[in-house]
N, C-alpha and C positions, 0 to 999 in steps of 0.2 A: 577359816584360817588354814594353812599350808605350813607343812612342816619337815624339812627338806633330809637328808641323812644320807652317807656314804656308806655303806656295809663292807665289813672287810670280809670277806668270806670265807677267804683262807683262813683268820684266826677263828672266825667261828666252827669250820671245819676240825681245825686244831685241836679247840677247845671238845668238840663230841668227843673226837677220837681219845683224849685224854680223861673224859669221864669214862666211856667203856674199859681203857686197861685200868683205869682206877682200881674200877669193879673185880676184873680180871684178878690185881693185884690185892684185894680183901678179899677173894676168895680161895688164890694160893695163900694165904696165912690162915685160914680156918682147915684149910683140905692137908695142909701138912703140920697141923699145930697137933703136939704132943707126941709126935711118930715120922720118920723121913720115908720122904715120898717122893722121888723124881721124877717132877711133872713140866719139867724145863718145854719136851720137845711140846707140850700139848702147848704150853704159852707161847711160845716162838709160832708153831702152827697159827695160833687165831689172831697174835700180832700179824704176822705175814698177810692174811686173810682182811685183816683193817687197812692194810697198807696198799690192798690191791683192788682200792674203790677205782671205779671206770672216769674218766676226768668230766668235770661237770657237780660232782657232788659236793662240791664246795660252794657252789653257788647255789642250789637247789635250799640247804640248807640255810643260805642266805635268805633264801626266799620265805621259808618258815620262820624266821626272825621275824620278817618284817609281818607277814600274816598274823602272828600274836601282836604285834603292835594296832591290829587292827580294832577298835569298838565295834558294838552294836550298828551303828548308824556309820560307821567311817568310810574311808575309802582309800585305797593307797595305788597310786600313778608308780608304775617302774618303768624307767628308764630303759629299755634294752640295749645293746649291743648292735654292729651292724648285722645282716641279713644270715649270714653262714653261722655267726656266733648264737644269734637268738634264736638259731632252728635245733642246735644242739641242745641250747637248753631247754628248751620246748621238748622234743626228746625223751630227754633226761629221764623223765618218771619211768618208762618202760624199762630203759637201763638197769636204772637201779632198782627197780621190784625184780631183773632180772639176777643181779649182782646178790641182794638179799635170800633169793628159794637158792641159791649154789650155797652163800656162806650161811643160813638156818640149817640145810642138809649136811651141811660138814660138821655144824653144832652137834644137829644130833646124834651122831657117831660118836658124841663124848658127853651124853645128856647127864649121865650118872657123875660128873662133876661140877660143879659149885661154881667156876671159875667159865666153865662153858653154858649152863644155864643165864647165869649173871647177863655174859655178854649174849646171848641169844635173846633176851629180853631187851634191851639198846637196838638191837637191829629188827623187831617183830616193831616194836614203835616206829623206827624211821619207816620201816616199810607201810606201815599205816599211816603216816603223814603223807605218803609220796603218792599211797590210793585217795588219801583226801586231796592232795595238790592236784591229781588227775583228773576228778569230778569236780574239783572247782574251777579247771580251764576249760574243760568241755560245756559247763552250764553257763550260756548265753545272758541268763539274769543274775548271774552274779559276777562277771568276767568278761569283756572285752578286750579288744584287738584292736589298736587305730594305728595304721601304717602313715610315715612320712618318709617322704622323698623326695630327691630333687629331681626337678621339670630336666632332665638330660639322658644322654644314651646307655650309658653307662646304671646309674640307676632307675633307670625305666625296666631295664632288662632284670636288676635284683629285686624290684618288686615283682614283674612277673611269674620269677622263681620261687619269689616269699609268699606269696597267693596261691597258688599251685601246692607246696609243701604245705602250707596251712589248712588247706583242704584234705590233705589224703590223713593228716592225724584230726580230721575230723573239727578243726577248726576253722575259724571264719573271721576276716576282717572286712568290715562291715561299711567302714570310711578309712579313705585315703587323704592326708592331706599333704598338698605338691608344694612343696615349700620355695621361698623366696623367689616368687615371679615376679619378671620387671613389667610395670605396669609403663603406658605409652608416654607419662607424663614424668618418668622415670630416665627416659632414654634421652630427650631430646635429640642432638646432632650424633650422638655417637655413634659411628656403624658397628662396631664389634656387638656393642649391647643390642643393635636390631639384630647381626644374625642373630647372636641369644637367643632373644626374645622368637625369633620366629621357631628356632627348636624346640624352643621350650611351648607355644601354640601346638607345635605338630605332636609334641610328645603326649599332652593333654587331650588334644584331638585322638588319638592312641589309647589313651586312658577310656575313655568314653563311650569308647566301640569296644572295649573286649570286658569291661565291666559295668554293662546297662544297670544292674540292679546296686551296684558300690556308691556314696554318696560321697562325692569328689567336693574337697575345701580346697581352694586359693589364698596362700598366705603371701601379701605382698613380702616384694624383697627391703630391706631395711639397710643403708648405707652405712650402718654401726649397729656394736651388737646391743642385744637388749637386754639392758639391765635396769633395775631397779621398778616402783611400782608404777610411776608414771610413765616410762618406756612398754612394760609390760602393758599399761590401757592401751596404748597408741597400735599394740602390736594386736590385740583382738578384736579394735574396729577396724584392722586392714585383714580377717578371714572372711572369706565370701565364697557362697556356697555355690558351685556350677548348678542351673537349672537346668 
């Protein structure tokens, strides 16, 4: 079974950042309870410090959503973004274990408070979820990669780019699938659709020569899009595997 879900991110983002001042804010009620204490500038300082996450960590955090939704035996397909968006958040994890040692060390400069302990515990956590997010996209048996593109100039060139960057953080996608090729039985008379088709040949042909060891799918093109379960069978006995 298949179980499909939109995450909003931002509200999840939302939602940490409102548990941490929580914190923040039961621990200015203990740190000035029975005696006045003005500790305005420290709050203002580790709100500011919340405020000035690197952009990306609201999806990241989306991502650990869905990873707890994970079982034992489960498995969860994400969606990504196009090519420049999903290298960012691919990314991400260094970012932010970066963004975390600047705001822990500013913590500790105010360790001796209730209110900076608090919130330095919310961010020692993310930071360990973000070393776990990091060792589970680099471990090949728990985490792949499958690139889709379309058979033209334009994204021939973004996978390129996506393959390349994928490799220098130590990642690897491993199958490519070329999506909606016009098959010959497809075109009949049309010339537009033969050039098509013949860019779309040369770009595979392309494919073929600069990744020997990548395992290249062909998804026929589909005249309408694909919905529902009977659409969906039609569409996975038109993938075929370049030998």
């Amino acid at each position: 079974k298949f179980r499909a879900s939109e995450m909003d991110s931002m509200s999840v983002f939302k939602t940490w950042v409102a548990e941490v001042k929580e914190k923040i804010d039961q621990a200015m009620s203990s740190e000035t309870s029975g005696v006045h204490i003005d500790l305005s500038f420290e709050r203002e300082l580790i709100s500011a410090l919340l405020d000035s996450v690197p952009p990306g960590v609201d999806e990241v955090l989306a991502v650990f959503r869905i990873i707890d939704l994970l079982s034992h035996r489960g498995r969860v397909v994400i969606d990504m973004a196009p090519t420049g968006h999903a290298l960012d958040l691919l990314r991400m994890p260094d970012r932010i274990l970066a963004w975390t040692r600047v705001l822990l060390k500013t913590l500790a400069e105010h360790r001796k408070l209730n209110l900076a302990r608090d919130a330095g515990v919310k961010v020692a956590e993310l930071a360990h979820r973000v070393r776990e997010l990091a060792s589970l996209l680099t471990d090949s048996e728990r985490a792949r990669i499958y690139t889709v593109m379309l058979a033209e100039p334009l994204p021939d060139r973004e996978t390129e780019r996506l393959v390349t960057d994928l490799r220098s953080l130590n990642l690897d996608s491993k199958v490519i699938f070329i999506n909606r090729v016009l098959f010959p039985q497809d075109i009949q008379r049309c010339q537009r659709c033969n050039r098509a088709r013949r860019w779309q040949l040369a770009t595979i042909a392309g494919l073929r020569r600069r990744y020997p060891d990548t395992t290249l799918y062909i998804v026929r093109n589909f005249p309408n899009e694909i919905s529902g379960k009977k659409a969906l069978g039609s569409l996975t006995r038109e993938i075929w595997q370049l030998a």
